[in-house]
C-alpha positions as CSV (number, residue, x, y, z in Angstrom):
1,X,0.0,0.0,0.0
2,X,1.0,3.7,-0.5
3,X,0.7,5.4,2.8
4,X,1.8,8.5,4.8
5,X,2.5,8.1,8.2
6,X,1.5,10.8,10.6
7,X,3.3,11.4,14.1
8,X,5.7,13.8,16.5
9,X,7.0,12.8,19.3
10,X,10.7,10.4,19.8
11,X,7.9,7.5,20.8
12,X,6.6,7.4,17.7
13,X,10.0,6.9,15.4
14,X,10.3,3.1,15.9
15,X,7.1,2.7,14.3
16,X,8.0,5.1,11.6
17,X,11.6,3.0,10.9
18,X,9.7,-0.1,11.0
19,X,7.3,1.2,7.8
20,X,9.5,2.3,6.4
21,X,11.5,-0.8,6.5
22,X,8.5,-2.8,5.6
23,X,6.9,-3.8,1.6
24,X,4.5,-0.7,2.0
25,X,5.3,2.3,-0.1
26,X,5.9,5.6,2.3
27,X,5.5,8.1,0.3
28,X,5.1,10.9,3.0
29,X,5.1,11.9,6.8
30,X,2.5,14.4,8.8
31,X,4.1,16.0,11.6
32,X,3.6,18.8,13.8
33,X,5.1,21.9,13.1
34,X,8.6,23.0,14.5
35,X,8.4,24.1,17.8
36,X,10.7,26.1,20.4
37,X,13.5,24.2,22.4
38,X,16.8,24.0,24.2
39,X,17.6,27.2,26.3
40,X,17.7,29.4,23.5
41,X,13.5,28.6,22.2
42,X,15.2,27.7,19.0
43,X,12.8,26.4,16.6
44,X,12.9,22.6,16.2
45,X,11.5,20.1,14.0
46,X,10.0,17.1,15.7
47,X,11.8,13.7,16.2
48,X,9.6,12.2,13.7
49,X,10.1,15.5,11.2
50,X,13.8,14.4,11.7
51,X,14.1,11.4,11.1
52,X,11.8,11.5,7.7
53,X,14.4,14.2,6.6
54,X,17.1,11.1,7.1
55,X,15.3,9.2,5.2
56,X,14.4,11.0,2.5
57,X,10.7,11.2,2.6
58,X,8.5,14.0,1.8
59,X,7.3,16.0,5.2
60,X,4.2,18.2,6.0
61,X,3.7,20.4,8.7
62,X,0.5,21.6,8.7
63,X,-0.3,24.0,11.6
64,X,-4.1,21.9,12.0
65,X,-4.7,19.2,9.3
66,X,-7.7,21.0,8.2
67,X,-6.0,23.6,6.6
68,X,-6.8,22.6,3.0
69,X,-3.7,23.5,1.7
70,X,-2.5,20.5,3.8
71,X,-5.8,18.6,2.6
72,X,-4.8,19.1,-1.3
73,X,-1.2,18.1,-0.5
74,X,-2.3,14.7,1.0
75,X,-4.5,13.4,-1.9
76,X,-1.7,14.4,-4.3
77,X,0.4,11.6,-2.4
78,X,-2.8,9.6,-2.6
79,X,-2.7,7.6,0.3
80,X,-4.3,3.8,0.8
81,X,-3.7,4.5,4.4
82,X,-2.1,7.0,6.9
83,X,-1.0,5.1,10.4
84,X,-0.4,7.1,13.1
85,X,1.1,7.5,16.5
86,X,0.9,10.3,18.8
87,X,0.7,12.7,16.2
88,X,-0.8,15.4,18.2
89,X,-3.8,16.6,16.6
90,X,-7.1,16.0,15.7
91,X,-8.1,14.5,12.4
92,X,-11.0,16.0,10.9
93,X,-13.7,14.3,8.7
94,X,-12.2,15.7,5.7
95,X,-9.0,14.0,6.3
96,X,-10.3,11.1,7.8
97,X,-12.1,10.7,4.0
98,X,-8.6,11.1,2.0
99,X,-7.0,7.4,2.1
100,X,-9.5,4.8,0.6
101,X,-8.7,2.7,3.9
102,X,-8.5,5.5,6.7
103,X,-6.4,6.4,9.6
104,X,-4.8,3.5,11.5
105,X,-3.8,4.6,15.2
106,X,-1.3,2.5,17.3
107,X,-2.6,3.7,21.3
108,X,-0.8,2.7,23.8
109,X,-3.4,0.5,26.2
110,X,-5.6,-2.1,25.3
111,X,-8.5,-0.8,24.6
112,X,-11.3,0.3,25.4
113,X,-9.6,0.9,28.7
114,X,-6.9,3.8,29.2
115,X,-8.9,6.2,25.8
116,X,-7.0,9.7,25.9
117,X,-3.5,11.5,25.7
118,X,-1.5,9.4,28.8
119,X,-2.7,5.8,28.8
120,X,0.5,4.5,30.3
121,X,0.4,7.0,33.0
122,X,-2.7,6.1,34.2
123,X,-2.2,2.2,33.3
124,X,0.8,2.6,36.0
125,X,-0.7,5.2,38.3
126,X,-4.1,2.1,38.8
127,X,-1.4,-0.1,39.5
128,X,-2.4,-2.4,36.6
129,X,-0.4,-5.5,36.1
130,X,-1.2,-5.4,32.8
131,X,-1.2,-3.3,29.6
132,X,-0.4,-3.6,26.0
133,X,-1.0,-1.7,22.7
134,X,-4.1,-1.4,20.4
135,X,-4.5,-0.9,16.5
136,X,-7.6,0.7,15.1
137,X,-9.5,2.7,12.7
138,X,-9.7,6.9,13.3
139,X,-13.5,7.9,13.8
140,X,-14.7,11.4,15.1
141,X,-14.8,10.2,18.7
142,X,-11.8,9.8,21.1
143,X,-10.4,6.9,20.5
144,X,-13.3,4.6,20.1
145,X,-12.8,3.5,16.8
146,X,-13.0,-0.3,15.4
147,X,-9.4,-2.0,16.4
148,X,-7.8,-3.8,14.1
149,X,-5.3,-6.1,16.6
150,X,-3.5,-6.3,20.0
151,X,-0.3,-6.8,22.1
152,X,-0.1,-7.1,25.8
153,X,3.2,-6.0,28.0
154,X,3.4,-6.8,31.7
155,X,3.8,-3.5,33.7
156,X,7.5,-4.2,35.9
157,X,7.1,-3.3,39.4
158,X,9.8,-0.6,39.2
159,X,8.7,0.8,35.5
160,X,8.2,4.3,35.4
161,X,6.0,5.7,32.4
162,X,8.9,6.3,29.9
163,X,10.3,2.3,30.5
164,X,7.0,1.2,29.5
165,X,6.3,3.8,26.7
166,X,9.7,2.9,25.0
167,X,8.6,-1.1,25.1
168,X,5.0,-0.4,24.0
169,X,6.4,2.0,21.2
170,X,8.7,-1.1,19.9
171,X,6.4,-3.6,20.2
172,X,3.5,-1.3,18.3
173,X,5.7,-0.8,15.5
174,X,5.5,-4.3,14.9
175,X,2.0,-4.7,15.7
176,X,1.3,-1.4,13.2
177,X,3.2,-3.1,10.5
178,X,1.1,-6.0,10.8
179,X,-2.0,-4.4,10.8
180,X,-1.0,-2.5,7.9
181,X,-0.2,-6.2,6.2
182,X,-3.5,-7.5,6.9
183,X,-5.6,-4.4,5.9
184,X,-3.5,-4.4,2.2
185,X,-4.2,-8.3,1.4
186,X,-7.6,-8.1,3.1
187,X,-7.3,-10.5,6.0
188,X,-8.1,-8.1,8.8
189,X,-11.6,-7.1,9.3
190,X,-11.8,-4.2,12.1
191,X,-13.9,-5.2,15.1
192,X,-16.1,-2.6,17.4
193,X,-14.6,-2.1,20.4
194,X,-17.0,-3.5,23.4
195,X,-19.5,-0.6,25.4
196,X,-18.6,-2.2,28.6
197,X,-14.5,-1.7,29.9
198,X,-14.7,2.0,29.1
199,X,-11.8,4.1,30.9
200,X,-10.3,7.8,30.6
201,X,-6.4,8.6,30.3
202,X,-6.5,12.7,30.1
203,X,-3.3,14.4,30.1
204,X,-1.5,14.4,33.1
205,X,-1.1,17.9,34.4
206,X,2.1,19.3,36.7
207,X,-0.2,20.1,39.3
208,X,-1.6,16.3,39.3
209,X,2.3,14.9,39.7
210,X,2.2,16.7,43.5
211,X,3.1,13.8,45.6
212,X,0.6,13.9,48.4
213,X,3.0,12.3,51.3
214,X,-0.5,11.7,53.3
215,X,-1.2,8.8,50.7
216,X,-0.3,5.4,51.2
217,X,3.7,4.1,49.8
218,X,2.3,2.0,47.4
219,X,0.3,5.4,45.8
220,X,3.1,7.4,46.3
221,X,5.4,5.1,44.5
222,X,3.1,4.6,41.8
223,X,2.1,8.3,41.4
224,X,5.8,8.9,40.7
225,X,6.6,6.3,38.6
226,X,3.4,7.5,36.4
227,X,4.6,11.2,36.3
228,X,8.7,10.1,35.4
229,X,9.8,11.4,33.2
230,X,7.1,13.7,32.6
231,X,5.8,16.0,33.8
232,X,7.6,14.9,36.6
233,X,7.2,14.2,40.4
234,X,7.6,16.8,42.8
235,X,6.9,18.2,46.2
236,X,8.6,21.2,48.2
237,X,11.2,21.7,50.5
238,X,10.7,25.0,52.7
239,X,8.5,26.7,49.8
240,X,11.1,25.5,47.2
241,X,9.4,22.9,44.5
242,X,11.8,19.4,44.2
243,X,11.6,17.0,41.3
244,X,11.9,13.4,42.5
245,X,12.9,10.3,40.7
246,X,11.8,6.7,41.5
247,X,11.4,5.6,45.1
248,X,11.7,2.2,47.0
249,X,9.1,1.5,49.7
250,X,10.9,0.3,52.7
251,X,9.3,-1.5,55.5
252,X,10.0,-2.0,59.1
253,X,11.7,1.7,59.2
254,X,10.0,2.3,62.1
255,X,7.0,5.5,62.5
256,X,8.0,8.4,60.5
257,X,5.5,10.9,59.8
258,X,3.8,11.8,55.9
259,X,6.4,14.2,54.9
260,X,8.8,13.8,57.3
261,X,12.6,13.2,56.1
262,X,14.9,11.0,57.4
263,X,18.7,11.0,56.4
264,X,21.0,8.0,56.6
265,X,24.4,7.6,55.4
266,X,23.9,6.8,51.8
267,X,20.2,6.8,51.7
268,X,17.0,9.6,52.1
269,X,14.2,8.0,53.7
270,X,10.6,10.5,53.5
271,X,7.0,9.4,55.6
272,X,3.9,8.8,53.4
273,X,0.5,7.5,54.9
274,X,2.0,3.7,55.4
275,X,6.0,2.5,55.1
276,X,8.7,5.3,54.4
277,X,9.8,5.2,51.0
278,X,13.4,5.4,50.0
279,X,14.3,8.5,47.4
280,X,16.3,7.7,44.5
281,X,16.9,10.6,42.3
282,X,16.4,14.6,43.3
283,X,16.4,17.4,41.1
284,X,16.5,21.0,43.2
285,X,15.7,23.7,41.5
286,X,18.1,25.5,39.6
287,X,20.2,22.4,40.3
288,X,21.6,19.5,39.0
289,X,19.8,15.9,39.6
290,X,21.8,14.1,41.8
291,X,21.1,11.4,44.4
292,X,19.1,11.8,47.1
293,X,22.0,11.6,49.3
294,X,23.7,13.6,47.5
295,X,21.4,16.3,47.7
296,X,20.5,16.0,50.9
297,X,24.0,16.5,52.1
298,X,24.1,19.5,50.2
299,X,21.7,21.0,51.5
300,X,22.2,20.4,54.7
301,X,18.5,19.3,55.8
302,X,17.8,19.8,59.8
303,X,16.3,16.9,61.6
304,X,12.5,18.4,61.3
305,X,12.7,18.8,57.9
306,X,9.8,18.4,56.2
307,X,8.5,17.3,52.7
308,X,5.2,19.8,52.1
């Protein structure tokens, strides 16, 4: 088949390598347009943008694909199908009509569970042992359209959301390439996905990755691990906000209050509702991430100090 693959982020370049590596015909790439980064708010093109320009393949950069200057340029590369993953934007019905077998989306849960923008932060966050990657059709509604096929990945009990992502995103490039196989010689038929199961994974704010030390270990562990690498853990130290990295719950530490910080010799222990937890890495701000002991005898922390 002749199709365009749409997509931004570094999470979705394995799929793009793998179709391009594959029998279909890529004959061009949607991305998101270049956006400000690095200190300087230089204007960047996306992973995906860069790694089409390696390869050679045609790019657009339409500022919302309903721009029909971006809708004429797509039926010129005439399209069977456009996959996609994490492109960033909503497809209108106008696009959706261009390629004769529509929009394919790799999502990153198994659907219907974990529809929205961070399915394997919440996946992690519910403490599911279980997760995986789902193929299916583009309609006007989030995420609810017929799925073509599945994969399943066990969620480790020290993954944080980017270990998982980068499994999920090589996995799903096979699974898209497949998908892609079986729509060209006609041996997939899409299914509806079931009423019942229905769960929401909205974006994950900053304000949501607050650790509340009140909470038991086993939520703040898993709150953390959600939010790493972004948009990142973090509580506050005498009015000052602190990113944290991964933590270990340790039991039998004895009582230590939710908040509370406890400093060892090569170790940071903090109070949460339940067990202490054991910090691993700590980012100050305007500082370096360094280990937590690290940090902490930089800082020089009194007895009573407290994470707020």
């Amino acid at each position: 088949m002749r199709v365009v693959f749409a997509g931004t982020p570094e999470v979705a370049v394995p799929a793009l390598d793998a179709i391009a590596a594959s029998p279909h015909e890529l004959v061009g790439v949607v991305t998101r347009p270049d956006a400000p980064a690095g200190r300087g708010r230089k204007l960047t093109p996306s992973p995906v943008a860069q790694r089409a320009e390696e390869l050679g393949i045609p790019v657009l950069k339409p500022v919302h694909p309903r721009d029909p200057d971006f809708q004429e340029a797509l039926k010129a590369l005439e399209p069977d199908c456009c996959p996609v993953v994490a492109y960033g934007a909503l497809i209108p019905r106008s696009a959706l009509d261009i390629p004769r077998h529509g929009w394919v989306n790799l999502h990153f849960s198994i659907l219907p569970a974990w529809r929205g923008a961070a399915p394997v932060q919440h996946s992690i966050w519910a403490g599911d042992e279980f997760t995986g990657a789902t193929t299916f059709r583009i309609v006007e509604a989030l995420d609810a359209g017929p799925t073509f096929g599945v994969m399943t990945e066990r969620i480790r009990p020290t993954d944080t959301a980017g270990d998982l992502l980068a499994r999920l995103a090589e996995g799903g490039s096979s699974l898209l390439v497949a998908t892609l196989d079986g729509i060209a010689d006609g041996a997939l038929e899409a299914r509806e996905q079931p009423a019942e199961g229905v769960s929401l994974a909205p974006k994950i704010s900053v304000d949501d990755a607050r650790v509340d030390w009140t909470e038991s270990a086993v939520a703040v562990d898993r709150r953390i691990r959600a939010c790493t690498p972004g948009p990142g853990a973090w509580t506050t130290l005498d009015d000052e906000r602190v990113k944290l990295g991964a933590v270990t719950i340790e039991e039998g530490v004895g009582d230590l209050a939710p908040g509370a910080i406890r400093v060892g010799k090569n170790h940071v222990l903090v109070g949460t509702g339940t067990d202490a937890v054991r910090l691993g890495e700590v980012k100050a701000f305007g500082k370096k991430q360094m280990g937590a002991a690290d940090w902490a005898r930089g800082v020089r922390l009194p007895e009573t100090a407290t994470f707020e």
